[in-house]
Biopython code that builds the backbone (N, CA, C, O; Angstrom):
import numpy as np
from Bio.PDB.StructureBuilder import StructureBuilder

atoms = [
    (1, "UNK", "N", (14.101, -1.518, 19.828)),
    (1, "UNK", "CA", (14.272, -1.472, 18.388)),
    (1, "UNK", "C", (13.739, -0.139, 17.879)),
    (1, "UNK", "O", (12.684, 0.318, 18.319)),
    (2, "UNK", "N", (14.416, 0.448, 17.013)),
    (2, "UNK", "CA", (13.885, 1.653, 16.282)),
    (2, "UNK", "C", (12.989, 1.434, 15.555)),
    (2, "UNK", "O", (12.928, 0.331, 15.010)),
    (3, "UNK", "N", (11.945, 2.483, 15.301)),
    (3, "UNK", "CA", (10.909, 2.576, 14.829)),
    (3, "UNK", "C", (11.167, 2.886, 13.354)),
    (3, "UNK", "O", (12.121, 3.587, 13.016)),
    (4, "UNK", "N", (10.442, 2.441, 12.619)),
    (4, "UNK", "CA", (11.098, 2.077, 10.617)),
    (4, "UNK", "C", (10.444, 3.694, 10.616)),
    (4, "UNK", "O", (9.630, 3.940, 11.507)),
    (5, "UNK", "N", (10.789, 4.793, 9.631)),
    (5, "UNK", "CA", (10.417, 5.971, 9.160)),
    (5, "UNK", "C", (10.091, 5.943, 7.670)),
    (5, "UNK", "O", (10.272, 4.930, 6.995)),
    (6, "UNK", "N", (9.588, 7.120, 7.159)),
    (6, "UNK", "CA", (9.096, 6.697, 5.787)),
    (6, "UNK", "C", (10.719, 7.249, 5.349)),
    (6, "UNK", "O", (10.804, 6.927, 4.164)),
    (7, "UNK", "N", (11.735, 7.770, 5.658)),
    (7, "UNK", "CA", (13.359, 8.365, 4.940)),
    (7, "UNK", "C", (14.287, 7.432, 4.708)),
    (7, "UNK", "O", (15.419, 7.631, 4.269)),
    (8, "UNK", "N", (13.613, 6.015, 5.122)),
    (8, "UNK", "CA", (14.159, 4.809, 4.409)),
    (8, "UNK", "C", (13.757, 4.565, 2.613)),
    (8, "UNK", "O", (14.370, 4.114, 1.646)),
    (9, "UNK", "N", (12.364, 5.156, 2.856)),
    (9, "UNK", "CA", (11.768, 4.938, 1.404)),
    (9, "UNK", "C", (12.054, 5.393, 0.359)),
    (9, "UNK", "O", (11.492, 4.870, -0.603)),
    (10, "UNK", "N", (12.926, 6.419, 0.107)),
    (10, "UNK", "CA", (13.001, 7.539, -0.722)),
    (10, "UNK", "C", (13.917, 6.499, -1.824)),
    (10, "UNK", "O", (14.561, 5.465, -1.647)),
    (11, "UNK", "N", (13.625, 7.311, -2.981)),
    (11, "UNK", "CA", (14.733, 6.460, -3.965)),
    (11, "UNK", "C", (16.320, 7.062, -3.758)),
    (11, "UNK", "O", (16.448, 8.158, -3.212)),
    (12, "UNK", "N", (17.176, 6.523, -4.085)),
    (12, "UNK", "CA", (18.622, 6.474, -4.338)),
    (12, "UNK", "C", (18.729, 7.411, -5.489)),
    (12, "UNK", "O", (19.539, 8.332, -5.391)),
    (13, "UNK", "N", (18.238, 7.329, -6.226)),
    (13, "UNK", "CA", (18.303, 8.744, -7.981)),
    (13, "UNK", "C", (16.621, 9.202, -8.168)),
    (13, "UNK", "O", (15.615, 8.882, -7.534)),
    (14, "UNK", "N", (16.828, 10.039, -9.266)),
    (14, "UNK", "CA", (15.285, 10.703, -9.554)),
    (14, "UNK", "C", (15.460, 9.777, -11.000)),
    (14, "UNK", "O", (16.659, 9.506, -11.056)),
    (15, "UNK", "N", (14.884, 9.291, -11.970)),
    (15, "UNK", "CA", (15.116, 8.581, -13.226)),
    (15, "UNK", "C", (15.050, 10.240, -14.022)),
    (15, "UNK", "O", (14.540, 11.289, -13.629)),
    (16, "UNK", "N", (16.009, 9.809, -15.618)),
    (16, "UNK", "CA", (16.553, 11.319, -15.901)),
    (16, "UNK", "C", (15.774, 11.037, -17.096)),
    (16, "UNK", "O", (15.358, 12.125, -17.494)),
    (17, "UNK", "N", (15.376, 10.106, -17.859)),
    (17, "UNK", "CA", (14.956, 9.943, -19.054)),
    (17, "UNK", "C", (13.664, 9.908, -18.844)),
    (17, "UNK", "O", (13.375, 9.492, -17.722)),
    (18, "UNK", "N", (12.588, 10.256, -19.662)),
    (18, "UNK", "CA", (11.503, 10.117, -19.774)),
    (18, "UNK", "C", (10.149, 8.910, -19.382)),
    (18, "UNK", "O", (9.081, 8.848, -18.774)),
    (19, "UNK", "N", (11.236, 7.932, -20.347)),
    (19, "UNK", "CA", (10.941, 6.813, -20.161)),
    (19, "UNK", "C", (10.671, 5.975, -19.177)),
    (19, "UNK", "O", (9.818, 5.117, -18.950)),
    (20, "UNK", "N", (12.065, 6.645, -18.375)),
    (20, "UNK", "CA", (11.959, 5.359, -16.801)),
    (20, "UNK", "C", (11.108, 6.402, -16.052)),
    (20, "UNK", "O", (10.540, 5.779, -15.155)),
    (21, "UNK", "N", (10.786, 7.589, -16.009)),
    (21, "UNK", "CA", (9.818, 7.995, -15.507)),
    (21, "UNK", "C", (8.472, 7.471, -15.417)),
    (21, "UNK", "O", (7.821, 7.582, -14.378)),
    (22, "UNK", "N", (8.034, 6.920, -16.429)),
    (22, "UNK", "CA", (6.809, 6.362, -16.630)),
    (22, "UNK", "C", (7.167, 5.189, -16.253)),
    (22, "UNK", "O", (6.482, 4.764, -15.322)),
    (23, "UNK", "N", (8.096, 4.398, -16.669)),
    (23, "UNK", "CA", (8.112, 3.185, -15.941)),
    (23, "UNK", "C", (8.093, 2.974, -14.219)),
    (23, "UNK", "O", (7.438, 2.159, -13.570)),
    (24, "UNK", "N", (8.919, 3.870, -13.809)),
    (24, "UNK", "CA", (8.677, 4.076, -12.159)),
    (24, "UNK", "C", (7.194, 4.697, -12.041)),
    (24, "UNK", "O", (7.026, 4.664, -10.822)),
    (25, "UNK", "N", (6.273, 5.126, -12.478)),
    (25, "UNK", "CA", (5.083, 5.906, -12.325)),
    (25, "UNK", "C", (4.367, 4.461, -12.180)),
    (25, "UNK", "O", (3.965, 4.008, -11.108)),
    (26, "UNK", "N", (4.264, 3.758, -13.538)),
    (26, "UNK", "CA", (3.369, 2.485, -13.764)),
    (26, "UNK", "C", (3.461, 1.302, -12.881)),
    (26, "UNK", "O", (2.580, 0.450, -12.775)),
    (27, "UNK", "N", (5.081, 1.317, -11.984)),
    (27, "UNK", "CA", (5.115, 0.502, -10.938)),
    (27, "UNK", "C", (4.819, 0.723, -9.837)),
    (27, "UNK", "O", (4.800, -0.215, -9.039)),
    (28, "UNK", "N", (4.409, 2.360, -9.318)),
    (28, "UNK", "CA", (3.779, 2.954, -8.004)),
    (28, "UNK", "C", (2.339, 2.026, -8.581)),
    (28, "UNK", "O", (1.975, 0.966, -8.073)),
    (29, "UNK", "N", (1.799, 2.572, -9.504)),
    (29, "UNK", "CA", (0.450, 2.120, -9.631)),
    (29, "UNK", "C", (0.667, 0.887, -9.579)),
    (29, "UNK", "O", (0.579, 0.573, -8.392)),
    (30, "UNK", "N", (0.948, -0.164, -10.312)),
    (30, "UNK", "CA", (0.601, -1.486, -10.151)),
    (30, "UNK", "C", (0.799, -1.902, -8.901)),
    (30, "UNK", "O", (0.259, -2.959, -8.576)),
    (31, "UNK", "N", (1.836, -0.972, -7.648)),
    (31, "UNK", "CA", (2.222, -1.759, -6.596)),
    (31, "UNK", "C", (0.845, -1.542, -5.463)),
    (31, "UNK", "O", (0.516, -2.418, -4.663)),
    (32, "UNK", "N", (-0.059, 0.199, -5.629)),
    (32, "UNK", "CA", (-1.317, 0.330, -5.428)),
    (32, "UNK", "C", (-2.210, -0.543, -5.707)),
    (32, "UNK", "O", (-2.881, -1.103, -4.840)),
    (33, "UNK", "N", (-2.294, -0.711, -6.691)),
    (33, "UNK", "CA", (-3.497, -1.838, -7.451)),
    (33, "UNK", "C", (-3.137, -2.967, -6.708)),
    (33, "UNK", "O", (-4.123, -3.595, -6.323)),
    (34, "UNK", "N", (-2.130, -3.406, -6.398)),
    (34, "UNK", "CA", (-1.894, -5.001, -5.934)),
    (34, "UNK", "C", (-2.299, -4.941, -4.264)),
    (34, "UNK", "O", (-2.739, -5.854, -3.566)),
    (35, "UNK", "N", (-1.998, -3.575, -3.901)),
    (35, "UNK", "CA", (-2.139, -3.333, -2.334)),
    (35, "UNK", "C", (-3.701, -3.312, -2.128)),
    (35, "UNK", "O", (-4.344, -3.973, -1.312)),
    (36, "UNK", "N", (-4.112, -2.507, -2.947)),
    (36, "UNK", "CA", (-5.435, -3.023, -2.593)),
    (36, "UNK", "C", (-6.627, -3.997, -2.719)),
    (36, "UNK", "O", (-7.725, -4.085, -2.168)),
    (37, "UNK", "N", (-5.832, -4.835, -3.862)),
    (37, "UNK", "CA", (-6.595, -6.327, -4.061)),
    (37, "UNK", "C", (-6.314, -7.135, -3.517)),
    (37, "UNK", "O", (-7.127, -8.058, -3.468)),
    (38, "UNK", "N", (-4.774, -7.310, -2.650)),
    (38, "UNK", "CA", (-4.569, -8.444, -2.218)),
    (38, "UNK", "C", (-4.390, -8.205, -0.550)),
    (38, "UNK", "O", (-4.633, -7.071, -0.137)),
    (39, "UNK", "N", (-4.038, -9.081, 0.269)),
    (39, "UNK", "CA", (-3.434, -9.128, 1.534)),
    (39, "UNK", "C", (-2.492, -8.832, 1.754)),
    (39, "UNK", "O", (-1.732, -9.800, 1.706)),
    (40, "UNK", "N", (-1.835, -7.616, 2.096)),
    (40, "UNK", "CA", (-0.467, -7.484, 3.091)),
    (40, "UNK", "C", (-0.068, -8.319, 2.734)),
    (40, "UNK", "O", (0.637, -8.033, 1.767)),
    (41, "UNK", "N", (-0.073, -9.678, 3.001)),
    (41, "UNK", "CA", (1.024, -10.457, 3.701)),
    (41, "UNK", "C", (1.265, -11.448, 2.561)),
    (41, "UNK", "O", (2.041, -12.404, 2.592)),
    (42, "UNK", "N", (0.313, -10.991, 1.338)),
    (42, "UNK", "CA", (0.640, -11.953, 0.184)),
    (42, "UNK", "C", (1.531, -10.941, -1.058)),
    (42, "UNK", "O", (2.187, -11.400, -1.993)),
    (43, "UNK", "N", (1.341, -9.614, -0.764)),
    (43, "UNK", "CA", (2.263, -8.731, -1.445)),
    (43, "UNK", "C", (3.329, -9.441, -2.033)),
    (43, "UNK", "O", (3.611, -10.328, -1.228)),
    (44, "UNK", "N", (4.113, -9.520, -3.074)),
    (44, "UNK", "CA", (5.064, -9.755, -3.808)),
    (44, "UNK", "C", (5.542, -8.661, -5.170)),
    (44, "UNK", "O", (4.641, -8.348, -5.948)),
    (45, "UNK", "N", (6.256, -8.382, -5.295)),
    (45, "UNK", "CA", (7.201, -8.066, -5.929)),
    (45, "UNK", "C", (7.039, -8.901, -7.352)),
    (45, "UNK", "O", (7.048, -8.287, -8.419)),
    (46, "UNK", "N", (6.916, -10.105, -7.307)),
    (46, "UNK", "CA", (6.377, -11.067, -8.597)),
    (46, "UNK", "C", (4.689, -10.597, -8.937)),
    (46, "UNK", "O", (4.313, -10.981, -10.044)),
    (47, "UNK", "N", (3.614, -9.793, -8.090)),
    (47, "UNK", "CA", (2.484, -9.609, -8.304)),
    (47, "UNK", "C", (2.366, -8.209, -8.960)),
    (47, "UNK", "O", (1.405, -7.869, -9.652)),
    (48, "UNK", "N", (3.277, -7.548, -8.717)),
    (48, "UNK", "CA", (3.337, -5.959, -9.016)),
    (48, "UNK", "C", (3.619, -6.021, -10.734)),
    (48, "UNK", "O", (3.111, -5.288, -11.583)),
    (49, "UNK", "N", (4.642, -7.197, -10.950)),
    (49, "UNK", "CA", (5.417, -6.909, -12.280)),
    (49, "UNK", "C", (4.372, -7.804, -13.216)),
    (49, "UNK", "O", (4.450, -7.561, -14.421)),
    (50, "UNK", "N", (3.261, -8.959, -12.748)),
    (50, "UNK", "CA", (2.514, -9.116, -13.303)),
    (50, "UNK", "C", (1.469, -8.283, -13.559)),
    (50, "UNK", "O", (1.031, -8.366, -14.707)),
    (51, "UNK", "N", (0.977, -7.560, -12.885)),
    (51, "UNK", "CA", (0.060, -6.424, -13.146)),
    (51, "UNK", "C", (0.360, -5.923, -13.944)),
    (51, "UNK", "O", (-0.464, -5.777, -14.847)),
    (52, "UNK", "N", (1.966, -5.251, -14.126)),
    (52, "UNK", "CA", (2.109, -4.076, -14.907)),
    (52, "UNK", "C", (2.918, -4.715, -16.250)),
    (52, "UNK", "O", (3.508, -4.090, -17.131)),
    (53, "UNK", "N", (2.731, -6.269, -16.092)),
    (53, "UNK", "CA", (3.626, -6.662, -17.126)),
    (53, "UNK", "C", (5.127, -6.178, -17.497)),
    (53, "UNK", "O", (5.556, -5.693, -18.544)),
    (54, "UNK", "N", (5.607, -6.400, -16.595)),
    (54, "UNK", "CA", (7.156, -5.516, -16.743)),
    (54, "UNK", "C", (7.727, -6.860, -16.630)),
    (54, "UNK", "O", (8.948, -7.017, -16.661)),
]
sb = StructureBuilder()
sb.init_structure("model")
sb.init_model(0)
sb.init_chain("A")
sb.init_seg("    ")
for serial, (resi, resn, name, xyz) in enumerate(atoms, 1):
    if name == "N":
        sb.init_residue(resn, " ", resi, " ")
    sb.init_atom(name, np.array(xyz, "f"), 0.0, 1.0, " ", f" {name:<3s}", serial, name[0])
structure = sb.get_structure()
């Protein structure tokens, strides 16, 4: 099996408006904040958007 690389990670667009800039900024952070309070393996996608209230 191939080994996963980080050139899977990259986004698909850069956001062009201001706005979703900060919104993609505030979801790196909340997805940090959640990484380091919780377990790996309890990570969710539902924990990130509660943090950041989105």
């Amino acid at each position: 099996m191939k080994a996963a690389t980080t050139d899977g990670l990259k986004p698909r667009k850069q956001p062009t408006q201001s706005r979703s800039g900060v919104t993609v900024e505030a979801i790196h952070e909340a997805t940090i904040q959640v990484l380091l309070a919780e377990d790996m393996g309890r990570f969710t996608t539902t924990l990130v958007a509660d943090r950041e209230c989105v």
